[in-house]
PDB file with one MODEL, atoms N, CA, C and O in Angstrom:
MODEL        1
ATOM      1  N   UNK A   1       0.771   0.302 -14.040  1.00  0.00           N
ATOM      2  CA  UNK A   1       1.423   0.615 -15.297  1.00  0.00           C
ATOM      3  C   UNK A   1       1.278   2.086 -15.646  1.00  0.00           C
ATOM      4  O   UNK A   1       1.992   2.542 -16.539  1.00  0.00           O
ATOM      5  N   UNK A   2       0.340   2.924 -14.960  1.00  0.00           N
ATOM      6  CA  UNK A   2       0.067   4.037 -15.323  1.00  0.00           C
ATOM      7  C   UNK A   2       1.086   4.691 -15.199  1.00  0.00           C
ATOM      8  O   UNK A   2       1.216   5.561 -16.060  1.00  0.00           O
ATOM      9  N   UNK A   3       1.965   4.614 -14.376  1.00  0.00           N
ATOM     10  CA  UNK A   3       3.012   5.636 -14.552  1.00  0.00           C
ATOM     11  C   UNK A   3       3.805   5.774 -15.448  1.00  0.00           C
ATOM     12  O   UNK A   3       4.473   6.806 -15.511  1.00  0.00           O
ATOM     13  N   UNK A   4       3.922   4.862 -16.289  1.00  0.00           N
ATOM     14  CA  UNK A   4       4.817   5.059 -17.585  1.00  0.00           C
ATOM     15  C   UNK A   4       3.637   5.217 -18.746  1.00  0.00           C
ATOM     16  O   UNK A   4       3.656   6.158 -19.539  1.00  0.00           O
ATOM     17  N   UNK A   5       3.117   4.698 -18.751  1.00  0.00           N
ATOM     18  CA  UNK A   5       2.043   4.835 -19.923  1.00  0.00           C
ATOM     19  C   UNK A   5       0.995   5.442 -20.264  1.00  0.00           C
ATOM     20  O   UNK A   5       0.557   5.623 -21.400  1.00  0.00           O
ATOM     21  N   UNK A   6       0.329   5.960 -18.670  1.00  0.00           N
ATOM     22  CA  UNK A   6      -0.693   7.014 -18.972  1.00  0.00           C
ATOM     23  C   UNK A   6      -2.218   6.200 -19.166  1.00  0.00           C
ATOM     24  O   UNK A   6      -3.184   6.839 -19.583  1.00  0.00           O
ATOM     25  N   UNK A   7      -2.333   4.747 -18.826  1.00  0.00           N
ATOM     26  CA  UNK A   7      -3.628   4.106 -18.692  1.00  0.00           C
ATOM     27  C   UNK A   7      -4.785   4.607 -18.027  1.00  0.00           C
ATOM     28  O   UNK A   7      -5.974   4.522 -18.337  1.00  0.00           O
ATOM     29  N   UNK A   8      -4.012   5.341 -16.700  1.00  0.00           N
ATOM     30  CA  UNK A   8      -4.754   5.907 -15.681  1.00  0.00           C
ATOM     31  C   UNK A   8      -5.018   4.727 -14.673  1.00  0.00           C
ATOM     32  O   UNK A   8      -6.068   4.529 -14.062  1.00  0.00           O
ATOM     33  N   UNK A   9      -3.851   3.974 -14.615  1.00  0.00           N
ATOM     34  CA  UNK A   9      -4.212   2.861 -13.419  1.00  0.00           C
ATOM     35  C   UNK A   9      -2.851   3.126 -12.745  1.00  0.00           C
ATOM     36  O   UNK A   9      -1.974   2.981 -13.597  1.00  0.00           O
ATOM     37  N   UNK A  10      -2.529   3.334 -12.000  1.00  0.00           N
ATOM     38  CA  UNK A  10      -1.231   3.369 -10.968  1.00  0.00           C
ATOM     39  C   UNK A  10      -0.880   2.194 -10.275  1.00  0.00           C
ATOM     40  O   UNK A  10       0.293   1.822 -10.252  1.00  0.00           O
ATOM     41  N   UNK A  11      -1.827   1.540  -9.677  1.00  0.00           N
ATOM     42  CA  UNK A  11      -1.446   0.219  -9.400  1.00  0.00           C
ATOM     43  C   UNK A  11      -1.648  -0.837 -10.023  1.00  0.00           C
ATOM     44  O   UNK A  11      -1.409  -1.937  -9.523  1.00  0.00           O
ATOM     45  N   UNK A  12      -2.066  -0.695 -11.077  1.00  0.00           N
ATOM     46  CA  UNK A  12      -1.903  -2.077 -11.748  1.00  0.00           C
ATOM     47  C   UNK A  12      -0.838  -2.498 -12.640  1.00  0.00           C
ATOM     48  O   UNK A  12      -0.660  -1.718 -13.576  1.00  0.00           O
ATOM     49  N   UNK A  13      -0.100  -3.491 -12.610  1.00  0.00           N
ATOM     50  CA  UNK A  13       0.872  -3.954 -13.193  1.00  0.00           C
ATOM     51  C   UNK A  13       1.048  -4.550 -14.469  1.00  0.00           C
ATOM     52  O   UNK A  13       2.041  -4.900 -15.106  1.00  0.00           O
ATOM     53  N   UNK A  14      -0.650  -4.582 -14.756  1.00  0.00           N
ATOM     54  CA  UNK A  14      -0.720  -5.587 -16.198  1.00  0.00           C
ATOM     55  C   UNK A  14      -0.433  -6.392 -16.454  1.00  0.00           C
ATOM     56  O   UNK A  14      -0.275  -6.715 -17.632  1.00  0.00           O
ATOM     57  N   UNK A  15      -0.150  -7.373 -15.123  1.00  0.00           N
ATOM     58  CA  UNK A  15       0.593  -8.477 -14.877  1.00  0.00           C
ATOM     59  C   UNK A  15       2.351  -8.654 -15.671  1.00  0.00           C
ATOM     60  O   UNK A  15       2.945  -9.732 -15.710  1.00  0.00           O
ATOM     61  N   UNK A  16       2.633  -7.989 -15.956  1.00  0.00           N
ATOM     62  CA  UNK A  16       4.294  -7.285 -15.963  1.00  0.00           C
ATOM     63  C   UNK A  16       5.093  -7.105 -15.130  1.00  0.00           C
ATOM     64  O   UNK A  16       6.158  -6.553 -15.409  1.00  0.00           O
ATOM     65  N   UNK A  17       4.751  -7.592 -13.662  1.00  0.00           N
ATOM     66  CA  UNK A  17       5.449  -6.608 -12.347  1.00  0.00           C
ATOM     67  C   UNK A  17       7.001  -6.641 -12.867  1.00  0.00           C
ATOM     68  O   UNK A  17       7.273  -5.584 -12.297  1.00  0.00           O
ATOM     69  N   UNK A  18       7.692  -6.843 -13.215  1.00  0.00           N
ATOM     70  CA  UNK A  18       9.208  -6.741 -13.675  1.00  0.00           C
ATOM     71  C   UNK A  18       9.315  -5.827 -14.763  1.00  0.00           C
ATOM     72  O   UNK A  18      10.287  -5.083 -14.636  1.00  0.00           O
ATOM     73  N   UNK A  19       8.509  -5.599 -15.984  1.00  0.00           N
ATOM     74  CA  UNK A  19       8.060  -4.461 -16.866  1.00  0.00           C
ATOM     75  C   UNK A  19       8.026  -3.087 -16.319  1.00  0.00           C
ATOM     76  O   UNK A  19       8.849  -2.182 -16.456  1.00  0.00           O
ATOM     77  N   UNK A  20       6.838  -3.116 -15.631  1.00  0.00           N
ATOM     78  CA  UNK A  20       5.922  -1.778 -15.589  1.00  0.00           C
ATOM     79  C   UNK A  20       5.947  -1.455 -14.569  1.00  0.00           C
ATOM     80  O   UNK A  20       6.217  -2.383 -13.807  1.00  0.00           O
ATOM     81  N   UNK A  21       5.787  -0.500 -14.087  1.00  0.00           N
ATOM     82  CA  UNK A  21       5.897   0.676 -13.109  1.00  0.00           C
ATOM     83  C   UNK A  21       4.958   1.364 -12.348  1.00  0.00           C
ATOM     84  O   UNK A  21       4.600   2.513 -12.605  1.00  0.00           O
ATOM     85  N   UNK A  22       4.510   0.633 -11.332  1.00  0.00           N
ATOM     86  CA  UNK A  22       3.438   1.172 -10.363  1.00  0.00           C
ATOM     87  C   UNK A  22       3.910   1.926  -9.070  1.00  0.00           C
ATOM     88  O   UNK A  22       5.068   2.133  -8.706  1.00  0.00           O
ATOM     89  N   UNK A  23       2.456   2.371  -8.324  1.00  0.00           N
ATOM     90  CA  UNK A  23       3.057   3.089  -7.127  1.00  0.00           C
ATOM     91  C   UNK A  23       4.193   1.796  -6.101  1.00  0.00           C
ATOM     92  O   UNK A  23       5.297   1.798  -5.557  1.00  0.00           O
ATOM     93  N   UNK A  24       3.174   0.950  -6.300  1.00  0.00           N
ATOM     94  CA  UNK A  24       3.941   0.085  -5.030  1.00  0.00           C
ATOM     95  C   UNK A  24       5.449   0.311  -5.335  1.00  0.00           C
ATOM     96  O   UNK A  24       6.190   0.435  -4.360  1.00  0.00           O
ATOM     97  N   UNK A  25       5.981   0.377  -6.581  1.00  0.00           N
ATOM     98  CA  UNK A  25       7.488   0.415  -6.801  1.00  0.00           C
ATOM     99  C   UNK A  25       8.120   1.670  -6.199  1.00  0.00           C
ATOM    100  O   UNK A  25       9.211   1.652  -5.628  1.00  0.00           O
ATOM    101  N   UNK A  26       7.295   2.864  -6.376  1.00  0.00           N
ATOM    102  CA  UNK A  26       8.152   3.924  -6.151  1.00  0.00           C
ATOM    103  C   UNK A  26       7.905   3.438  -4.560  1.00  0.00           C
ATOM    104  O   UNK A  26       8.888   3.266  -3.839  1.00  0.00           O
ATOM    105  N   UNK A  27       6.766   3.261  -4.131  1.00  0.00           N
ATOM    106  CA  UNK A  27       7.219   3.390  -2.398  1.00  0.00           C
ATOM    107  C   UNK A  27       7.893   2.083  -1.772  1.00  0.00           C
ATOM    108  O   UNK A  27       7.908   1.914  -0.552  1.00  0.00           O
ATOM    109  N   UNK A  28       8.373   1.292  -2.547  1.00  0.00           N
ATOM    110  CA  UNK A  28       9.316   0.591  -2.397  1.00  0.00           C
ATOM    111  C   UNK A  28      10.474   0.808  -2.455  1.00  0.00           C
ATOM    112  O   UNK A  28      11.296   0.428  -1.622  1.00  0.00           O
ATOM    113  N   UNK A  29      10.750   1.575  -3.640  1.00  0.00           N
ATOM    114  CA  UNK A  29      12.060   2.586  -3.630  1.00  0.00           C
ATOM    115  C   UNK A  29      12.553   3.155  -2.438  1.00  0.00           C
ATOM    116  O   UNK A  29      13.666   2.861  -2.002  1.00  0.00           O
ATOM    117  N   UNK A  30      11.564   4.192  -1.719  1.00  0.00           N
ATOM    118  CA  UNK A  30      11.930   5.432  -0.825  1.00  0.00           C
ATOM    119  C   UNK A  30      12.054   4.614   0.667  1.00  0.00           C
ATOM    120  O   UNK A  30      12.384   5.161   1.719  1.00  0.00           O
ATOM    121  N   UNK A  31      11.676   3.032   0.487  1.00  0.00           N
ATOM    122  CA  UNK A  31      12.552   2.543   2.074  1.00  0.00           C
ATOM    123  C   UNK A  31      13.880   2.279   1.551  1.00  0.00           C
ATOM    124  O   UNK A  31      14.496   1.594   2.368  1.00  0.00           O
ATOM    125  N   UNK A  32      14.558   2.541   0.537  1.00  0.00           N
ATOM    126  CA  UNK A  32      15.949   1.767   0.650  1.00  0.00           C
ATOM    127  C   UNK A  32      16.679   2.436   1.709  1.00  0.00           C
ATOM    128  O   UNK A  32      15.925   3.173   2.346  1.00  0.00           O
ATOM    129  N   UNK A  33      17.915   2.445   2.141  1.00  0.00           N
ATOM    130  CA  UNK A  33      19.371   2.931   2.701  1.00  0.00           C
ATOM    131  C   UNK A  33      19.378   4.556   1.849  1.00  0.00           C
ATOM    132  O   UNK A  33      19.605   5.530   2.567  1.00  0.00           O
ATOM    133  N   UNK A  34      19.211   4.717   0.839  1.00  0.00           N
ATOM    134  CA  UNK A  34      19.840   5.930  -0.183  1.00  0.00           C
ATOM    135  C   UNK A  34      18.449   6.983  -0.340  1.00  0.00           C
ATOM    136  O   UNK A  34      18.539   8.054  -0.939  1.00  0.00           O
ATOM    137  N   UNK A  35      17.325   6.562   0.215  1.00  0.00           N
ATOM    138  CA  UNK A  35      16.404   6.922   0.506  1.00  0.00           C
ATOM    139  C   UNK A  35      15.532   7.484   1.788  1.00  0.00           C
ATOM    140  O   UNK A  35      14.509   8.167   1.724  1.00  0.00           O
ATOM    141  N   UNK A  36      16.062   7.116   2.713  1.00  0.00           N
ATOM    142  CA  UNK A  36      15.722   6.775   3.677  1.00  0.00           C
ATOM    143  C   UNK A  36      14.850   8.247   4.142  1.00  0.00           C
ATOM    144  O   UNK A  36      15.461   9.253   3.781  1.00  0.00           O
ATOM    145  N   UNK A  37      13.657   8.506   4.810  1.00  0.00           N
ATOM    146  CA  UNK A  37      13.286   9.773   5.156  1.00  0.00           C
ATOM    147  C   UNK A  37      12.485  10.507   3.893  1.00  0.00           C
ATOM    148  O   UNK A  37      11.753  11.484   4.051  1.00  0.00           O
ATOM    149  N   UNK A  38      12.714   9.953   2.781  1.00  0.00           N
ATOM    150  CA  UNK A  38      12.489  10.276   1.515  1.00  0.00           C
ATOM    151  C   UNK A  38      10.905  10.288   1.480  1.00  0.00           C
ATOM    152  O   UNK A  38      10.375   9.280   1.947  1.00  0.00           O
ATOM    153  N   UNK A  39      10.027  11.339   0.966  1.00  0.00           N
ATOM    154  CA  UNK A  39       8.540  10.846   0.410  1.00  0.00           C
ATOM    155  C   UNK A  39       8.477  10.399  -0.778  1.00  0.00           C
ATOM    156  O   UNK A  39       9.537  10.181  -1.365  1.00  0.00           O
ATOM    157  N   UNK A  40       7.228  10.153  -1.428  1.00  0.00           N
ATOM    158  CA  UNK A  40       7.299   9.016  -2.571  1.00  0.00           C
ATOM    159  C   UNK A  40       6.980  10.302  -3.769  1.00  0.00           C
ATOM    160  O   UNK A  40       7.245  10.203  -4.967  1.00  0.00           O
ATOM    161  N   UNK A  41       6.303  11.593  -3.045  1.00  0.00           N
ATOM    162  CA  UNK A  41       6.506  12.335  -3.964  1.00  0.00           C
ATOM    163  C   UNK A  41       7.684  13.153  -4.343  1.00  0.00           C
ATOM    164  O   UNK A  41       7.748  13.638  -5.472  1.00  0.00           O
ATOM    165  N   UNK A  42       8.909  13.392  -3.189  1.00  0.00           N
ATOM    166  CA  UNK A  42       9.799  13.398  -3.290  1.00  0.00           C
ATOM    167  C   UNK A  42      10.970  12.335  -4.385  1.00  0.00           C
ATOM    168  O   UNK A  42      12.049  12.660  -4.879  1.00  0.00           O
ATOM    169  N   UNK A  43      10.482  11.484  -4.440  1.00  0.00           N
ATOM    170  CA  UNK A  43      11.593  10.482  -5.037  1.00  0.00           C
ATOM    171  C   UNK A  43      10.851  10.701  -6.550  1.00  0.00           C
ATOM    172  O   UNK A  43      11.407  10.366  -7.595  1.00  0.00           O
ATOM    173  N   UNK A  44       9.729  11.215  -6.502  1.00  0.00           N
ATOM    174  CA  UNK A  44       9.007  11.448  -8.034  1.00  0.00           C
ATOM    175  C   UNK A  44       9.633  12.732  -8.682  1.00  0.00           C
ATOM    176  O   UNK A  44       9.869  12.909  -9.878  1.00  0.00           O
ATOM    177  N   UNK A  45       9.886  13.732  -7.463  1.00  0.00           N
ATOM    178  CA  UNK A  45      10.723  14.881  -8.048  1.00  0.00           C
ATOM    179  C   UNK A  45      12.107  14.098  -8.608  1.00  0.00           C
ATOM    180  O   UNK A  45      12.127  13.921  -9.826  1.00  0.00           O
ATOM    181  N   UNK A  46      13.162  13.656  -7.906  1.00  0.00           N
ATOM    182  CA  UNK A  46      14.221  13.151  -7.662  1.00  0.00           C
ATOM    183  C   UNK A  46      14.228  12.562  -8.871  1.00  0.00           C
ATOM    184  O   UNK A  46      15.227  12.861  -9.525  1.00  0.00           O
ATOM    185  N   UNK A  47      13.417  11.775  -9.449  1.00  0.00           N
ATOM    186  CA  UNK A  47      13.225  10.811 -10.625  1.00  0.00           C
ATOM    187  C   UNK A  47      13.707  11.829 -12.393  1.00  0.00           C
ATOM    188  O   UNK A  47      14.541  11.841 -13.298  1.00  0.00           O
ATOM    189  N   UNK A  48      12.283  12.617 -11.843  1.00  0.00           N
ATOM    190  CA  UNK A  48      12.375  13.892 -13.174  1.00  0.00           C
ATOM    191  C   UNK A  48      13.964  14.717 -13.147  1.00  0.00           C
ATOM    192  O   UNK A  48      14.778  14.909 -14.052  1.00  0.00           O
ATOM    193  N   UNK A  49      13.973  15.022 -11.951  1.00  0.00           N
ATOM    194  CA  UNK A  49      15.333  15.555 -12.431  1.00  0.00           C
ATOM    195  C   UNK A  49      16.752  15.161 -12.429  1.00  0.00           C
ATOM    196  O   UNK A  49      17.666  15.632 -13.107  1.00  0.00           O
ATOM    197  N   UNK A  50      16.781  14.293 -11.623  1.00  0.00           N
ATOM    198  CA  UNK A  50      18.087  13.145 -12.455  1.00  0.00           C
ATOM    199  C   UNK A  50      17.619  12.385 -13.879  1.00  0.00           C
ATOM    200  O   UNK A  50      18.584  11.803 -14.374  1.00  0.00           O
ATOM    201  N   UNK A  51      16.237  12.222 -14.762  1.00  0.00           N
ATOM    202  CA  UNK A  51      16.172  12.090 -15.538  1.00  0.00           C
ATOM    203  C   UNK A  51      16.967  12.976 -16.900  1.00  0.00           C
ATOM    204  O   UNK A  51      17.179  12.301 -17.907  1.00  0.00           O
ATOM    205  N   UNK A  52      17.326  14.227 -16.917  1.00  0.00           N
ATOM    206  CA  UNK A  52      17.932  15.174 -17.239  1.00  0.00           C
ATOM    207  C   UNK A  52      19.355  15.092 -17.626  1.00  0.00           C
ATOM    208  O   UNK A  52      19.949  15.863 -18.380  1.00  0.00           O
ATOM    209  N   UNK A  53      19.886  13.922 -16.931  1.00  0.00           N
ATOM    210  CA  UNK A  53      21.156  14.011 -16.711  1.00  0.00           C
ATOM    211  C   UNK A  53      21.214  12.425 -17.249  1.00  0.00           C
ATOM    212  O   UNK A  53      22.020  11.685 -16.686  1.00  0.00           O
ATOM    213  N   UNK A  54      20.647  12.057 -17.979  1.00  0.00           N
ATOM    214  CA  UNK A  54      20.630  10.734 -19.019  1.00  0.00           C
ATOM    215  C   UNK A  54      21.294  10.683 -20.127  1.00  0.00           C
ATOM    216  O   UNK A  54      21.719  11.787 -20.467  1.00  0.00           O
ATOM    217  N   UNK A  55      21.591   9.680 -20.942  1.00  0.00           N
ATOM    218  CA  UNK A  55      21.948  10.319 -22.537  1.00  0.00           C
ATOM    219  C   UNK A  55      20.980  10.109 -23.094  1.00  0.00           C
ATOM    220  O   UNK A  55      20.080   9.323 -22.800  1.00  0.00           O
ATOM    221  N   UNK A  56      21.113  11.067 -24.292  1.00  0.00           N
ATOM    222  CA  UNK A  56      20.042  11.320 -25.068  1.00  0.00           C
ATOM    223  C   UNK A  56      19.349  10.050 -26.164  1.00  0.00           C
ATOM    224  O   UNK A  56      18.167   9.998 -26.502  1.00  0.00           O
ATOM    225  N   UNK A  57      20.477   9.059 -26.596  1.00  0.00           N
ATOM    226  CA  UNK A  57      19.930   7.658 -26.428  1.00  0.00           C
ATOM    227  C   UNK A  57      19.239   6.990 -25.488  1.00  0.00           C
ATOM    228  O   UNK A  57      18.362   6.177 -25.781  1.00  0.00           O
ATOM    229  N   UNK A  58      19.518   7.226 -24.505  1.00  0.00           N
ATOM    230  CA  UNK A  58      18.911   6.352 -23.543  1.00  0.00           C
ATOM    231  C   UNK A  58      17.019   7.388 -23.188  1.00  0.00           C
ATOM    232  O   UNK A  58      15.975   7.087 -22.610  1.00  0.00           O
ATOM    233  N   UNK A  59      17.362   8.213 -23.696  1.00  0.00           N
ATOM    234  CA  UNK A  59      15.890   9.453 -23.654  1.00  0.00           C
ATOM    235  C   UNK A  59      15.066   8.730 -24.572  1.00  0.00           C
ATOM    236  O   UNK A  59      13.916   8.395 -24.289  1.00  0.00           O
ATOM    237  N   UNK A  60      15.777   8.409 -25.966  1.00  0.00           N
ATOM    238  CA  UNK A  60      14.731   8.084 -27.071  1.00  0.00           C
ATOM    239  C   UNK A  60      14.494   6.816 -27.467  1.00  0.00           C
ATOM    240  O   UNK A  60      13.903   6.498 -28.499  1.00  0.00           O
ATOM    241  N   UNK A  61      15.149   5.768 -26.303  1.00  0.00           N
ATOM    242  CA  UNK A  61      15.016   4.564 -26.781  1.00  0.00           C
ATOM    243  C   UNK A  61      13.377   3.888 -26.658  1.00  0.00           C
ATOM    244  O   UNK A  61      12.447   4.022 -25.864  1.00  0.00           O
ATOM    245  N   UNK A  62      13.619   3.098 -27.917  1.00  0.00           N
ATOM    246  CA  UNK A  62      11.554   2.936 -28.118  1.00  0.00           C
ATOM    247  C   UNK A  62      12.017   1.791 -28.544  1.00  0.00           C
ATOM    248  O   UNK A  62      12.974   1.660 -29.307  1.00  0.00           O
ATOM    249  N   UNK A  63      10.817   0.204 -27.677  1.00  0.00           N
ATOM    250  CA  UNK A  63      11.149  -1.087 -27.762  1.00  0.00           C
ATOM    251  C   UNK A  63      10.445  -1.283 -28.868  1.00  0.00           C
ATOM    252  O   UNK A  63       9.492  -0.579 -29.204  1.00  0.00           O
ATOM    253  N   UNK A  64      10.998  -2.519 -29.664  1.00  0.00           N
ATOM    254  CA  UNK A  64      10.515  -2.792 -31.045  1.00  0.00           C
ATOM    255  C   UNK A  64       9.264  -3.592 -30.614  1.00  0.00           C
ATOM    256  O   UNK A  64       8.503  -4.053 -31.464  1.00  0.00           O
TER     257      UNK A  64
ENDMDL
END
């Protein structure tokens, strides 16, 4: 969950795995087809800066 939240746990899921966002996901990501060759810190760059190119709703949305 740490990667979205800042717990300081990276692999743990908080039992959320469909929620929250661990390493296993990103390096699950970087085997797809659209990935392929990709590192996981690479797809972490890739992440931040196609983040940029979001709308700005979709930047500030906060779950009730």
């Amino acid at each position: 969950m740490c990667l979205q939240c800042g717990c300081g746990l990276p692999y743990d899921d908080m039992g959320e795995p469909d929620k929250n966002i661990t390493v296993a996901d990103i390096k699950k990501s970087v085997q797809s087809e659209a990935a392929k060759g990709m590192t996981t810190d690479e797809a972490i760059a890739s992440i931040v800066k196609t983040w940029e190119k979001v709308n700005d709703e979709d930047k500030q949305f906060k779950a009730a």
